[in-house]
N, C-alpha and C positions, 0 to 999 in steps of 0.2 A: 917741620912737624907734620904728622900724618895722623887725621881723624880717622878712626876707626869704628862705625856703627855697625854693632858686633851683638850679639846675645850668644848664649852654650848651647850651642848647636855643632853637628861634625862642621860643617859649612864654617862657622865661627872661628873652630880651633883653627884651621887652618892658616889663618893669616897671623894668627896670636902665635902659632908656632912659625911660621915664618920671621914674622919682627924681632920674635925672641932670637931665633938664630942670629937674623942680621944685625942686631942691633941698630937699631933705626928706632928714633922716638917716634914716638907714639902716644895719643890721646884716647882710651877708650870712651866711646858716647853709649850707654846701654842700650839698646833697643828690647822692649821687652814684651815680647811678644804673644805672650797670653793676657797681658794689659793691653795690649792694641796700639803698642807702640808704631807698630808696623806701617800704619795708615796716619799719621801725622800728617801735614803736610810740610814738614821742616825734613822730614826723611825719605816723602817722597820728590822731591828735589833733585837728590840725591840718587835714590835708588826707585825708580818709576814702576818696578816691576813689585814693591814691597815686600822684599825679602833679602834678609840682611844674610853677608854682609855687604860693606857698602864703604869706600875711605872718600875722605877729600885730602889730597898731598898739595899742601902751602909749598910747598919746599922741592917744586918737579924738574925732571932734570933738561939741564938745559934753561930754567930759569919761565918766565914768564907766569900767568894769573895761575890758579889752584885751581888743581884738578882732579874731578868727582869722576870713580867707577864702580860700577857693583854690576853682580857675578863674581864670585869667587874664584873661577880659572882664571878670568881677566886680569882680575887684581892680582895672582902671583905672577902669572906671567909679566908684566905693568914691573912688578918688583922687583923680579928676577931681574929685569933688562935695567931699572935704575942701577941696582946696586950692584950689577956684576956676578952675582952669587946665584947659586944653587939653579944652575942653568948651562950645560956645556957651551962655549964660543965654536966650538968645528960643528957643522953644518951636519955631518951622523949623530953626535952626540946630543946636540940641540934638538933635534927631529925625533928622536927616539925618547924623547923624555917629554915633549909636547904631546906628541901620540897619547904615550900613558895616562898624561895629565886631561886631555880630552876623552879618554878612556873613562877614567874614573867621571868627569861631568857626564857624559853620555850614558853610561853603564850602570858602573858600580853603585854611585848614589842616588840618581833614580829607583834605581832597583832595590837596594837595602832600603830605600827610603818608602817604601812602597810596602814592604817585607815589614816594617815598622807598625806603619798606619792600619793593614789588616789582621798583624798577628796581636797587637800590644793596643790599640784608640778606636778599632772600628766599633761599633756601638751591635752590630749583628757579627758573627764570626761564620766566615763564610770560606768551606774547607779550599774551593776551588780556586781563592782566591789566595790563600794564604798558601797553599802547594803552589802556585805558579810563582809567587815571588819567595819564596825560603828554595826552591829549587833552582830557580834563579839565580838569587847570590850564592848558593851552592857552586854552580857551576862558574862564577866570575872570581870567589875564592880559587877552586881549582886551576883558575887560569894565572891569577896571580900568584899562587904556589907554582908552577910550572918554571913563571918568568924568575921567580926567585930562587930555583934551582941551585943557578949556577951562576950567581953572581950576589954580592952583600947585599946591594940598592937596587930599586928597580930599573934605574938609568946608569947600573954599575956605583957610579958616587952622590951620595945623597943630597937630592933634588927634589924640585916641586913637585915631581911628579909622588914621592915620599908623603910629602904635608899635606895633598891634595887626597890620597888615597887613605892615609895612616888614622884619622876620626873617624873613615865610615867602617872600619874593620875593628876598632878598639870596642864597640856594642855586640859582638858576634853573638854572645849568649842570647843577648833578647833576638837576635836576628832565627835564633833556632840553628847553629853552627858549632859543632864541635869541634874549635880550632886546634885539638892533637890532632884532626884529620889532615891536617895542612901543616906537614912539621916545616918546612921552609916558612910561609907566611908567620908562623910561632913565631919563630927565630926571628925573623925582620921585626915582626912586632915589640918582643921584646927587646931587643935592640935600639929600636926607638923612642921608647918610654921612658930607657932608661938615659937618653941624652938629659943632660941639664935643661938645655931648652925648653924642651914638651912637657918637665916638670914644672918650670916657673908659668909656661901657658896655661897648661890645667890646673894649676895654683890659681892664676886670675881667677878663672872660669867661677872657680869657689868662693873669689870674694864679690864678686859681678853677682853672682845670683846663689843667694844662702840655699836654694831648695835645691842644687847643678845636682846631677846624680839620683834624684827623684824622676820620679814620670812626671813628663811633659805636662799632663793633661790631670788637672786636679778636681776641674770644675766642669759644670757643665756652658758655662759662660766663656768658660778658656778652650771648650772643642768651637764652638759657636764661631768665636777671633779667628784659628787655624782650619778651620777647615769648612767646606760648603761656599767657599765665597765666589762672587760674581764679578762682572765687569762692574756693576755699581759703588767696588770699594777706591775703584780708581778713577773715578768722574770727578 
């Protein structure tokens, strides 16, 4: 059995679409994080950097005590390698689908996440900030339409590096992204959505959190939680 402390976030869907693929039990633990779940200390245990999401796998392979990780490329990678799946074994295939999977950590989410915060929560709107990251994922869309030319999956067969990228591109609207611009990435996209899988994950997502699909930020008590924080939430 594998705990999963999760909230509906891209980050979140990820591993919910993962599990769902593989079939692998699973416990979701909410973390919820305009409540401040984030800062517990039963989940900073767990995830030291508090931001979910974050698993404990009872059940690791090869057998001995449970084992806690968070960062979400960690964790698919971690899964990919249990379960065999959504990971190529030849050594080109494996590589070129980590790359992307480190792509989206480094790049994509960052930046759409960014692109987020200034165009949709910042409290002043600030033009210069908001053109450098809508121009940005501009430009990281384009690259992933490129990669998706000429081929179904970004790693050819659908991979982590798919689950890992496929929630920070299903917000494109709020991101200020006209995805006809990207008819490749469309196509993947819809393609995706439409697996069984990533329906029953964003089904959870919906029963996890009644408000999924609203903005984040409803309160001024719930920017307060998510954002401005210091080293003192972690002492």
């Amino acid at each position: 059995m594998i705990d999963l402390h999760y909230w509906t976030t891209p980050n979140g869907h990820k591993l919910t679409m993962f599990l769902e693929e593989a079939g692998l039990k699973y416990k979701i633990i909410p973390v919820n994080i305009g409540k401040g779940d984030q800062f517990k200390p039963e989940f900073l245990a767990v995830a030291p950097n508090n931001r979910i999401p974050a698993i404990v796998d009872h059940e690791p392979k090869g057998g001995g005590l449970p084992l806690s990780i968070f960062e979400s490329g960690a964790i698919l990678l971690y899964l990919a390698e249990k379960t065999g799946k959504f990971l190529p074994a030849d050594i080109y295939g494996r590589y070129d689908v980590i790359q992307w999977t480190f792509w989206q950590m480094a790049g994509l989410g960052p930046m759409a996440g960014q692109n987020h915060h200034f165009r949709n929560y910042a409290p002043e709107k600030i033009p210069y900030a908001i053109d450098r990251y809508v121009n940005e994922t501009n430009r990281l869309y384009g690259v992933l339409n490129k990669r998706l030319s000429d081929r179904e999956f970004i790693g050819g067969e659908y991979s982590i590096a798919d689950m890992a990228c496929y929630p920070w591109v299903v917000p494109y609207q709020n991101q200020g992204q006209n995805i006809d611009d990207f008819p490749h990435l469309k196509r993947w996209l819809e393609t995706i959505r439409a697996r069984p899988a990533t329906m029953r994950a964003y089904a959870l997502a919906k029963e996890v959190n009644p408000n999924f699909g609203q903005p984040a930020i409803r309160t001024e008590e719930e920017r307060k939680l998510l954002f401005g924080q210091t080293a003192a939430v972690v002492r």
